[in-house]
N, C-alpha and C positions, 0 to 999 in steps of 0.2 A: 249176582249181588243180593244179599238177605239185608232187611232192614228189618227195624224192632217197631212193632207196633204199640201206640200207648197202650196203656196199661188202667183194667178196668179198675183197678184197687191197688192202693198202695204198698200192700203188702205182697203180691201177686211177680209173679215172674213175669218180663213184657213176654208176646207172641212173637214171631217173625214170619215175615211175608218174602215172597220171591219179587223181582221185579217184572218178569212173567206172568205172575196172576194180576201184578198192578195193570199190566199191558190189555192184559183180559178185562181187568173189569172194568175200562175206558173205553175199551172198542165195544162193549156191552152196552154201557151207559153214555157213551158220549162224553160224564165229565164226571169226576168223580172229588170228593171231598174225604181225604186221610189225615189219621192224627197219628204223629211217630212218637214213641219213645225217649227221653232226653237224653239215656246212653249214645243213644247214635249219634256219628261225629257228624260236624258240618259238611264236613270233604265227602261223605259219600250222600247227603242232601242234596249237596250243590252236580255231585255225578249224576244222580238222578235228575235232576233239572236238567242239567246236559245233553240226558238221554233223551228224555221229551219233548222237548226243545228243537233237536234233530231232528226228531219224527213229523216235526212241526205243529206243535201239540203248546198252549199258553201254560205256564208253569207260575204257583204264587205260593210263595212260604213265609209264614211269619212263626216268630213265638209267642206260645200263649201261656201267660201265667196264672194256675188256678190259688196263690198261696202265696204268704207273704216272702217264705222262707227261700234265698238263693237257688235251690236248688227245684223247687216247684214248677217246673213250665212243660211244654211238649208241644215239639213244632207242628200245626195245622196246616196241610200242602191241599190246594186247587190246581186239578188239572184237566184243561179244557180242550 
């Protein structure tokens, strides 16, 4: 599974990550702190929570809004 990483500038295409390198950089770091993209649907947020979860690993996502405008946000995930 690919997810879209936020995006440094609004103009900018988002990145995407593997869920394999997220894997990596947990068992690296112990916990790690990402910012997704608003493209990406909930359904595969919530897979990834899933995945993590199983592994038995604490999973926390909210959305964060930089802008007044509906479409301004991009979900911040903690995983511990």
């Amino acid at each position: 599974m690919e997810l879209k990483v936020a995006r440094a500038d609004v103009k900018s295409k988002a990145k995407k990550i593997e869920v394999k390198k997220i894997e990596e950089m947990v068992k690296k770091e112990g916990s790690v702190i990402l910012y997704f993209d608003r493209d990406n649907s909930h359904k595969d947020l919530l897979a990834l929570q899933d995945h993590f979860e199983n592994d038995g690993k604490s999973f926390y996502m909210r959305e964060v809004r930089y802008g007044l405008a509906e479409n301004e946000y991009m979900y911040e995930v903690h995983i511990l």
